[in-house]
C-alpha positions as CSV (number, residue, x, y, z in Angstrom):
1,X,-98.0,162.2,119.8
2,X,-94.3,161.3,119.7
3,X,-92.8,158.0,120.1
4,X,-89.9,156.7,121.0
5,X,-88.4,156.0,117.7
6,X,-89.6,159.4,116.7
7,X,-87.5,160.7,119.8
8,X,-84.5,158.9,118.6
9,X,-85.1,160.3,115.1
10,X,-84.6,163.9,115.4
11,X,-81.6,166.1,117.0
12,X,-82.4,168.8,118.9
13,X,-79.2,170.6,118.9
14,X,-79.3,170.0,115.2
15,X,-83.1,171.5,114.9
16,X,-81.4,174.5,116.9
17,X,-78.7,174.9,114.3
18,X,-80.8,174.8,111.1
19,X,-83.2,176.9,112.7
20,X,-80.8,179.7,113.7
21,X,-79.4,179.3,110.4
22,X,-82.5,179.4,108.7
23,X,-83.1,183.1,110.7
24,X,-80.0,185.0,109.7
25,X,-79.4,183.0,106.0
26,X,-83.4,182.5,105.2
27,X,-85.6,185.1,103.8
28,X,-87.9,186.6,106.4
29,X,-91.7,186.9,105.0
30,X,-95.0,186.9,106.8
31,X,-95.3,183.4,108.3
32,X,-91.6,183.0,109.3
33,X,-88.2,182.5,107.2
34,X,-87.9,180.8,104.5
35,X,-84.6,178.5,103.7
36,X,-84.5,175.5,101.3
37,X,-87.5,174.1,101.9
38,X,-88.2,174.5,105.6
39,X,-89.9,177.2,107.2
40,X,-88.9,178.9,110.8
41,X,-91.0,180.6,112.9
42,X,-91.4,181.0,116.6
43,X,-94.7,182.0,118.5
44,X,-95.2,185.3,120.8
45,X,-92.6,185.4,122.8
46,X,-89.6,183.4,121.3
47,X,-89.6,180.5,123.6
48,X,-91.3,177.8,121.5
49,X,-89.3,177.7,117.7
50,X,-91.3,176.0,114.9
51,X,-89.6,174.4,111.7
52,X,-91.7,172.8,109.3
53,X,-92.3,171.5,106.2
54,X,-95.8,171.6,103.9
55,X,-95.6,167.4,105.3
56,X,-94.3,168.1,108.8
57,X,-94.2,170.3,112.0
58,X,-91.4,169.7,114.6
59,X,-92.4,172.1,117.4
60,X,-89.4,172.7,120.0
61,X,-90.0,174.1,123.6
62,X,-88.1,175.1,126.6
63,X,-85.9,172.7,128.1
64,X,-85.5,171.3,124.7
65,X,-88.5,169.3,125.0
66,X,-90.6,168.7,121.7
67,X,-93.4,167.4,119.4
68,X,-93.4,166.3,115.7
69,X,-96.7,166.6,113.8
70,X,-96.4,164.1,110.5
71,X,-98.7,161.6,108.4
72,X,-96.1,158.8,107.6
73,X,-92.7,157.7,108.5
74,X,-91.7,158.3,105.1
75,X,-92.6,162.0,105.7
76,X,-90.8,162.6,109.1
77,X,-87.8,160.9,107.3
78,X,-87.9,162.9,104.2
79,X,-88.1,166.1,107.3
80,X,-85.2,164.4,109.3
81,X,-82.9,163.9,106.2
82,X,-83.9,167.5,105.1
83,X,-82.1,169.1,108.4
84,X,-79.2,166.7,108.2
85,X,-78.1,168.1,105.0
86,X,-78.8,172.0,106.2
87,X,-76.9,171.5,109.0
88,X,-73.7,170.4,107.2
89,X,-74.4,172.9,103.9
């Protein structure tokens, strides 16, 4: 379940970037693309895009809505931080 500070926490449009990034820069292997440290994948038919992290899922469906998947705060900001800094590299 997300909250609402989760909700605040993490950037959509910013997900979106890393992940597209993450597809053409990344390399490709079984269970998605690999790039720095984050994994992206997306299920059967491309509508749902995954990015994740050994510590944290963030799961992105159509009309931009979402879920994040984490044990501790510290965790989903470790994750937020982590696609800050790929979307500026």
């Amino acid at each position: 379940m997300v909250s609402v500070e989760t909700e605040h926490k993490i950037d959509v449009k910013q997900a979106l970037r890393v992940f597209d990034r993450a597809t053409k820069e990344g390399k490709k292997l079984d269970d998605g693309w690999h790039y720095h440290g984050i994994t992206a994948s997306t299920d059967f038919d491309g509508y749902t895009v995954f990015l994740s992290t050994p510590k944290v899922q963030l799961s992105i469906f159509f009309h931009n809505k979402f879920t994040v998947d984490y044990k501790t705060a510290f965790e989903l900001e470790e994750f937020v931080e982590l696609l800050k800094r790929l979307d500026k590299s």
